[in-house]
C-alpha positions as a LaTeX table, in Angstrom:
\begin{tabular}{lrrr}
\hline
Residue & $x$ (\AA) & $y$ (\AA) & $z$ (\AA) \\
\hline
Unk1 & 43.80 & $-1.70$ & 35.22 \\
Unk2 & 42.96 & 1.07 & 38.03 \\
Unk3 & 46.02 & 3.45 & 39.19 \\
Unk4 & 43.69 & 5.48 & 41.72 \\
Unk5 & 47.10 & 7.97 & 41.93 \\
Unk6 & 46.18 & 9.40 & 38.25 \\
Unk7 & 44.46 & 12.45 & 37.82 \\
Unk8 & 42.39 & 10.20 & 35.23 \\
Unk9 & 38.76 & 9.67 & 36.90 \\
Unk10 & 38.71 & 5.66 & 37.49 \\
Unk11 & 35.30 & 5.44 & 35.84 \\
Unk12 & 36.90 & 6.43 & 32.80 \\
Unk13 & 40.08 & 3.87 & 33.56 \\
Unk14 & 37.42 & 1.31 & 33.65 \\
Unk15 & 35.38 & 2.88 & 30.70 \\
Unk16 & 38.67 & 2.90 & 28.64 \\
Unk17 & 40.00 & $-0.92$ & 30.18 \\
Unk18 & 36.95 & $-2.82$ & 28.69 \\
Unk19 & 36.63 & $-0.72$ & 25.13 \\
Unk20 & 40.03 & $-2.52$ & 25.04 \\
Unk21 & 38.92 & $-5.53$ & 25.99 \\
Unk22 & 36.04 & $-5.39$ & 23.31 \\
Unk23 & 38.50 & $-3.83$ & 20.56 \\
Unk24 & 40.84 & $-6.50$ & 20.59 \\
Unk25 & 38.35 & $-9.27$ & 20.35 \\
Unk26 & 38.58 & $-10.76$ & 24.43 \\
Unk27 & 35.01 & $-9.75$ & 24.78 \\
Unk28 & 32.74 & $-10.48$ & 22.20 \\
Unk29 & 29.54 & $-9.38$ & 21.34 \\
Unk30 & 27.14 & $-11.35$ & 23.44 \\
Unk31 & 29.69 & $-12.33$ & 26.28 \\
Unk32 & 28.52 & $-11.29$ & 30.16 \\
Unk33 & 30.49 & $-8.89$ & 31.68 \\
Unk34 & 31.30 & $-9.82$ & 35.72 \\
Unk35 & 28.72 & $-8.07$ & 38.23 \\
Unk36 & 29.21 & $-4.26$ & 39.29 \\
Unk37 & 29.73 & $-6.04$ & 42.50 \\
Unk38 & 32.64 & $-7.66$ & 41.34 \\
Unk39 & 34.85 & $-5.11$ & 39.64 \\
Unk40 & 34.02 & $-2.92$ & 43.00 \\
Unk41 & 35.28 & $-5.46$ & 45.37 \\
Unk42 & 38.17 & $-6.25$ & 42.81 \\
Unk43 & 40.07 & $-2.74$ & 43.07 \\
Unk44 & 38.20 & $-1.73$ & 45.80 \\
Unk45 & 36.20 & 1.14 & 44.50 \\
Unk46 & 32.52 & 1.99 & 45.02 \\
Unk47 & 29.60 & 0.38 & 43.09 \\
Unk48 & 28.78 & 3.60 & 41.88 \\
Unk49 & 31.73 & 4.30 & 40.16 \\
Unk50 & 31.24 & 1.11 & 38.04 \\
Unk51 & 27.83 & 1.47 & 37.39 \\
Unk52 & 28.57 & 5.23 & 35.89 \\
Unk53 & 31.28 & 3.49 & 33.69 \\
Unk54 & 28.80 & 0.48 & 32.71 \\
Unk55 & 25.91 & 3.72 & 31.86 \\
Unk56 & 28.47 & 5.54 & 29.80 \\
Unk57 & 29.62 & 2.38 & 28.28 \\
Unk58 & 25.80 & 1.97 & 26.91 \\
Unk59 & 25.15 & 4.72 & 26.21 \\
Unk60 & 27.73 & 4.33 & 23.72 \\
Unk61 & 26.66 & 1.20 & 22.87 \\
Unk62 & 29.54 & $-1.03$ & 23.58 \\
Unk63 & 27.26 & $-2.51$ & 26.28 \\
Unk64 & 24.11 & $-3.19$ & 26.49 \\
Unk65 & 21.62 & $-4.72$ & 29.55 \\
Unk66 & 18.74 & $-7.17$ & 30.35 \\
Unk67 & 16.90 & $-6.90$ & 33.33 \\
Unk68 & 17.35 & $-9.44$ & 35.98 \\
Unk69 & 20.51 & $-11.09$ & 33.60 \\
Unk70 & 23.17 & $-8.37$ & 33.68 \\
Unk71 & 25.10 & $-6.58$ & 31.48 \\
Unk72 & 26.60 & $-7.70$ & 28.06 \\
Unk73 & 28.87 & $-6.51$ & 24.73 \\
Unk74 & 26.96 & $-5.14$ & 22.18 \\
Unk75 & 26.82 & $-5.71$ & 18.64 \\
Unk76 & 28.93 & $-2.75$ & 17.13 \\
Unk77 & 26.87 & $-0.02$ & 15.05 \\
Unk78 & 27.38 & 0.75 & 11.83 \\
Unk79 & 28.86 & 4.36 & 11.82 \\
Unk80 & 27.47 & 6.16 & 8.67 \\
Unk81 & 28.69 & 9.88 & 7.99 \\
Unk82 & 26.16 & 12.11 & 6.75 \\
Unk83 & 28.42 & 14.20 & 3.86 \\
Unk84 & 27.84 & 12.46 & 0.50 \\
Unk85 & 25.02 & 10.99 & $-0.98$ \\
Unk86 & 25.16 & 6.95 & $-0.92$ \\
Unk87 & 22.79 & 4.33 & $-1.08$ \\
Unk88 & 22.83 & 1.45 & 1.42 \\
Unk89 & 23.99 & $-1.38$ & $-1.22$ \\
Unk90 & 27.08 & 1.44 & $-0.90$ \\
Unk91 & 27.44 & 2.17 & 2.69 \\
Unk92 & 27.78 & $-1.58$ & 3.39 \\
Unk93 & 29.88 & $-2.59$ & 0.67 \\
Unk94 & 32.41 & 0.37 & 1.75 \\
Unk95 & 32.87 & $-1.48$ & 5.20 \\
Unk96 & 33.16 & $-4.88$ & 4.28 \\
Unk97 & 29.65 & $-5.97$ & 4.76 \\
Unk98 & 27.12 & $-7.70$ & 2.95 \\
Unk99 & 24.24 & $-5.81$ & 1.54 \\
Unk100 & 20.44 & $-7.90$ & 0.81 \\
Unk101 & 17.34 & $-6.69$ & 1.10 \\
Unk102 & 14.23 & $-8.65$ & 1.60 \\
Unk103 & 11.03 & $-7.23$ & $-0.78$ \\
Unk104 & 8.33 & $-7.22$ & 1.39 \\
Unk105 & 6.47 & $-5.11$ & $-0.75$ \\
Unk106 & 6.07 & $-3.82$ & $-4.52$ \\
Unk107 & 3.25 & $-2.30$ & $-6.77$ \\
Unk108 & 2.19 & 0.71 & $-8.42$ \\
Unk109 & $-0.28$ & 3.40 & $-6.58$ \\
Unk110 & $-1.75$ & 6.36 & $-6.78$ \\
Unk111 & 0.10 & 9.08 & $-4.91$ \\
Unk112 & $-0.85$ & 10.44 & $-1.98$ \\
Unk113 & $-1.22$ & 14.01 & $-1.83$ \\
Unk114 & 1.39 & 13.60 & 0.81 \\
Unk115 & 3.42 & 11.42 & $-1.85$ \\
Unk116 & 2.55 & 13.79 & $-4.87$ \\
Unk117 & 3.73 & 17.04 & $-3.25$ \\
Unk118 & 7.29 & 15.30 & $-1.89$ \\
Unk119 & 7.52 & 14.05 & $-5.84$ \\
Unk120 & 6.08 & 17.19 & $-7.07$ \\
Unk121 & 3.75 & 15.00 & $-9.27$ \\
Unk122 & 0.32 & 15.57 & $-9.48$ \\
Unk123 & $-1.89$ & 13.74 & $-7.09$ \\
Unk124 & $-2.93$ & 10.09 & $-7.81$ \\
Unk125 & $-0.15$ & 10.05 & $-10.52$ \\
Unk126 & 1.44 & 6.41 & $-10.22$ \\
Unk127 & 4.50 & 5.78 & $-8.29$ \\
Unk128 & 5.73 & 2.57 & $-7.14$ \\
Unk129 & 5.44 & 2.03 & $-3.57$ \\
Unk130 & 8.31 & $-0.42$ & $-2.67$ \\
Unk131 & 8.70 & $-1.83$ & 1.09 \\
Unk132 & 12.21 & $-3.31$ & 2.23 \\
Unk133 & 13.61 & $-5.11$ & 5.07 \\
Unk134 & 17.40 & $-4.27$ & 4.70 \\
Unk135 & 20.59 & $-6.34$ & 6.30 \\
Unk136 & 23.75 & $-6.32$ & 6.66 \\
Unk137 & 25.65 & $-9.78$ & 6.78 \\
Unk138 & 21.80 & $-11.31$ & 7.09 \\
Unk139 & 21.24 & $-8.73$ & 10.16 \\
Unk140 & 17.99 & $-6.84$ & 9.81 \\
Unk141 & 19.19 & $-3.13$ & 10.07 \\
Unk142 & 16.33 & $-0.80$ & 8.61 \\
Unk143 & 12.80 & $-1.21$ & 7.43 \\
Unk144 & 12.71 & 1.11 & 4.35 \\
Unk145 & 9.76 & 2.14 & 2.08 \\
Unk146 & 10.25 & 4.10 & $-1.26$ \\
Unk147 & 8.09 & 6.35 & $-3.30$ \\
Unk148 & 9.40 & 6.52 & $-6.72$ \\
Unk149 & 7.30 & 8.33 & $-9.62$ \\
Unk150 & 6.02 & 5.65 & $-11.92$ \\
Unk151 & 6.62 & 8.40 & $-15.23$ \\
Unk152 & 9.98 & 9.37 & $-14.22$ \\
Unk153 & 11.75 & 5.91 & $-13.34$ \\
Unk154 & 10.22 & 3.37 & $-15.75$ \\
Unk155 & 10.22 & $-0.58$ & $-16.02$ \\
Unk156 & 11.07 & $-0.84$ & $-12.70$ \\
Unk157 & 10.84 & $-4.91$ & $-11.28$ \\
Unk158 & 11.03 & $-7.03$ & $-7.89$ \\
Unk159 & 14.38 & $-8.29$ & $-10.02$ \\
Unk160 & 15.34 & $-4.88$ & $-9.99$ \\
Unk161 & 14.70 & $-3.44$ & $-6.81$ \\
Unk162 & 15.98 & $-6.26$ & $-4.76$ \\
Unk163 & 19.49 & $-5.02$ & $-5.92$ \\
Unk164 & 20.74 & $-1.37$ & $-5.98$ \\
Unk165 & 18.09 & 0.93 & $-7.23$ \\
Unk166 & 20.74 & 3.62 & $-7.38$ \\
Unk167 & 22.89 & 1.60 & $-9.45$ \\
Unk168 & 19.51 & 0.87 & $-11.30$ \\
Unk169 & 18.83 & 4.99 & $-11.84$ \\
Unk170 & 21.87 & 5.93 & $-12.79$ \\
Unk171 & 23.39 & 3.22 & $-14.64$ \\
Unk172 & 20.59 & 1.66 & $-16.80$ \\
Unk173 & 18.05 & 4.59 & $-17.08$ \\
Unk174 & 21.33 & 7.45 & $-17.55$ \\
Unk175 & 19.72 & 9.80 & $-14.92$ \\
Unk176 & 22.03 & 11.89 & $-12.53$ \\
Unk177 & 21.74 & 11.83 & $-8.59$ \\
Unk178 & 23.07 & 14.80 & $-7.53$ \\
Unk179 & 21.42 & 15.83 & $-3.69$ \\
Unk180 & 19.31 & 14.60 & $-0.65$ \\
Unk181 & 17.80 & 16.21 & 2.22 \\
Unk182 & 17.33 & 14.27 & 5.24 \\
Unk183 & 15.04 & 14.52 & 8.38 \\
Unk184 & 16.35 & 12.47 & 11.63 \\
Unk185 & 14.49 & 11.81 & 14.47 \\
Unk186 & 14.09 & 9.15 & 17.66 \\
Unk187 & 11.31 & 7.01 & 17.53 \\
Unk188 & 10.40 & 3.46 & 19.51 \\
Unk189 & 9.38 & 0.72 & 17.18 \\
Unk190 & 6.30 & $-0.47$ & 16.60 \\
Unk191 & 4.80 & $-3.71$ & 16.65 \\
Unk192 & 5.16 & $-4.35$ & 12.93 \\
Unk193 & 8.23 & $-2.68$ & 12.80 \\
Unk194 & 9.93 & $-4.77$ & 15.40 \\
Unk195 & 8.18 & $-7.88$ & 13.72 \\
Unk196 & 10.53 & $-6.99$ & 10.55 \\
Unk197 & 13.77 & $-5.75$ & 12.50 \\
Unk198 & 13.57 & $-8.63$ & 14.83 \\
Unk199 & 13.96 & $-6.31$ & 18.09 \\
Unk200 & 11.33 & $-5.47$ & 20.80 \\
Unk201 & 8.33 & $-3.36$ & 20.58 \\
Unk202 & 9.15 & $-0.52$ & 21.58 \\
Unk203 & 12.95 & $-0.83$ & 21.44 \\
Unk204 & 14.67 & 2.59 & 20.11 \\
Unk205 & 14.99 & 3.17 & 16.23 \\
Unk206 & 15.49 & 6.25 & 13.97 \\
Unk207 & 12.88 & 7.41 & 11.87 \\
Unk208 & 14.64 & 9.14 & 8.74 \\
Unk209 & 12.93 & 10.69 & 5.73 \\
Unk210 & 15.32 & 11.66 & 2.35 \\
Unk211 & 14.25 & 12.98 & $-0.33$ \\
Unk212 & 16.54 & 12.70 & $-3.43$ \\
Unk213 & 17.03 & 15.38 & $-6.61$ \\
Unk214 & 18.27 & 14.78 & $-9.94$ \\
Unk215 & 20.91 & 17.41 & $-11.50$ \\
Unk216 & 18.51 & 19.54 & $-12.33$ \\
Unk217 & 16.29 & 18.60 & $-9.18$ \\
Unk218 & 13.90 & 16.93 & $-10.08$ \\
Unk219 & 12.64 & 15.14 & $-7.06$ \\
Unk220 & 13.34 & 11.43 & $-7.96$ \\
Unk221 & 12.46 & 9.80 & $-5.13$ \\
Unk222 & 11.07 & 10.14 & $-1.58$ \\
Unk223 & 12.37 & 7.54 & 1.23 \\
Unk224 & 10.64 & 6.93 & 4.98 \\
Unk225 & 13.25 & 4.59 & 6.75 \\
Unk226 & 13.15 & 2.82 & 9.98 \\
Unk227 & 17.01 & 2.09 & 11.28 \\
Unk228 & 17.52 & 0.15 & 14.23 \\
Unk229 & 19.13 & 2.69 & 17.02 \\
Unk230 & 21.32 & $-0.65$ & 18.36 \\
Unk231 & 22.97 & $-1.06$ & 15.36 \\
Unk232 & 23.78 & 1.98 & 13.36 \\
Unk233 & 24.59 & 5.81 & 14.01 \\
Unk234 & 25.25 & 8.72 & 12.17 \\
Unk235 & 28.38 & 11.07 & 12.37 \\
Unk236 & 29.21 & 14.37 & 10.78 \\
Unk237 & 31.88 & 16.90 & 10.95 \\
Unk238 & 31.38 & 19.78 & 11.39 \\
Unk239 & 33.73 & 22.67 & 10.69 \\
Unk240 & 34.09 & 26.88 & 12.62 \\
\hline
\end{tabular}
């Protein structure tokens, strides 16, 4: 595994030895790696080298660690690209996932003047205010509530919005998505949030806000999502 005669740093031989390992299915998510102690005494290298391979490793997210148990394979994120406008029902079906949601939540309020001014509706017009937990393959990946205006999107059900609303939109109501805009930012989960993802208080998650625009944009719906930072990233391209 280590040729300390390359030019190649060994932290990165190691680095590149067990995404191998983990790519080709001999470490699966869950299994224990061996101590940093081991792999040091093994090809006779220094702690530190493993332990910066182990850090880089997690901080890609092929490993992960627990304090006082060691270190471990990760679950592999979802990788979702940011150019085109998909729902999640989508996203998951496109890599051979599952897609459910689980309605925690579903009635019809007053806006917000928050709500109103994302929706450009006047204030304490009615919009359903719908509250998912929602999984891939029966994994709990985001906690996602939607604001949808109540006059715009009609008959709307718990039938209904436990499938694809997008499919929903567009297919039974004949109205056009065209655009999003999206916010991203780091957050650590709350209580009730990790209650619903089934992580730790206080465990890393992304806090994204869309809001989405018919052809002629018209705001059509405005989205706060919690996504669990263990399991899913985002990727772009980007082009000079």
């Amino acid at each position: 595994m280590i040729n300390k005669n390359s030019p190649i740093p060994i932290y990165y031989q190691i680095e590149e030895y067990i995404k191998a390992l983990i790519e080709n299915g001999e470490l699966r998510p869950g299994d224990a790696l061996p101590p940093e102690r081991e792999y040091a005494e093994k090809y006779q290298i220094s702690r530190m080298t493993v332990r910066q391979a182990f850090t880089q490793l997690v901080n890609e997210g092929y490993l992960f660690r627990l304090q006082g148990k060691g270190t471990f394979v990760a679950e592999r994120k979802i990788e979702q690209p940011l150019q085109g406008l998909t729902s999640f029902t989508e996203d998951m079906k496109a890599r051979g996932l599952e897609p459910g949601s689980q309605l925690i939540h579903f009635e019809i309020i007053p806006a917000t003047k928050q709500i109103a001014g994302q929706l450009l509706i006047a204030e304490y017009g009615p919009v359903y205010e719908i509250k998912r937990i929602r999984m891939a393959d029966s994994v709990p990946m985001a906690l996602e509530t939607n604001y949808i205006s109540a006059n715009l999107v009609q008959g709307l059900t718990e039938q209904i919005v436990n499938k694809s609303l997008y499919a929903h939109i567009e297919g039974q109501l004949d109205l056009r998505i065209d655009s999003a805009s999206q916010i991203i930012e780091s957050s650590t989960a709350s209580q009730s949030e990790a209650n619903y993802l089934k992580i730790s208080k206080g465990a890393p998650v992304m806090l994204i806000q869309r809001n989405t625009f018919l052809k002629d944009n018209t705001p059509v719906e405005f989205v706060k999502s919690v996504y669990r930072a263990d399991r899913y990233k985002f990727m772009i391209q980007m082009k000079r």
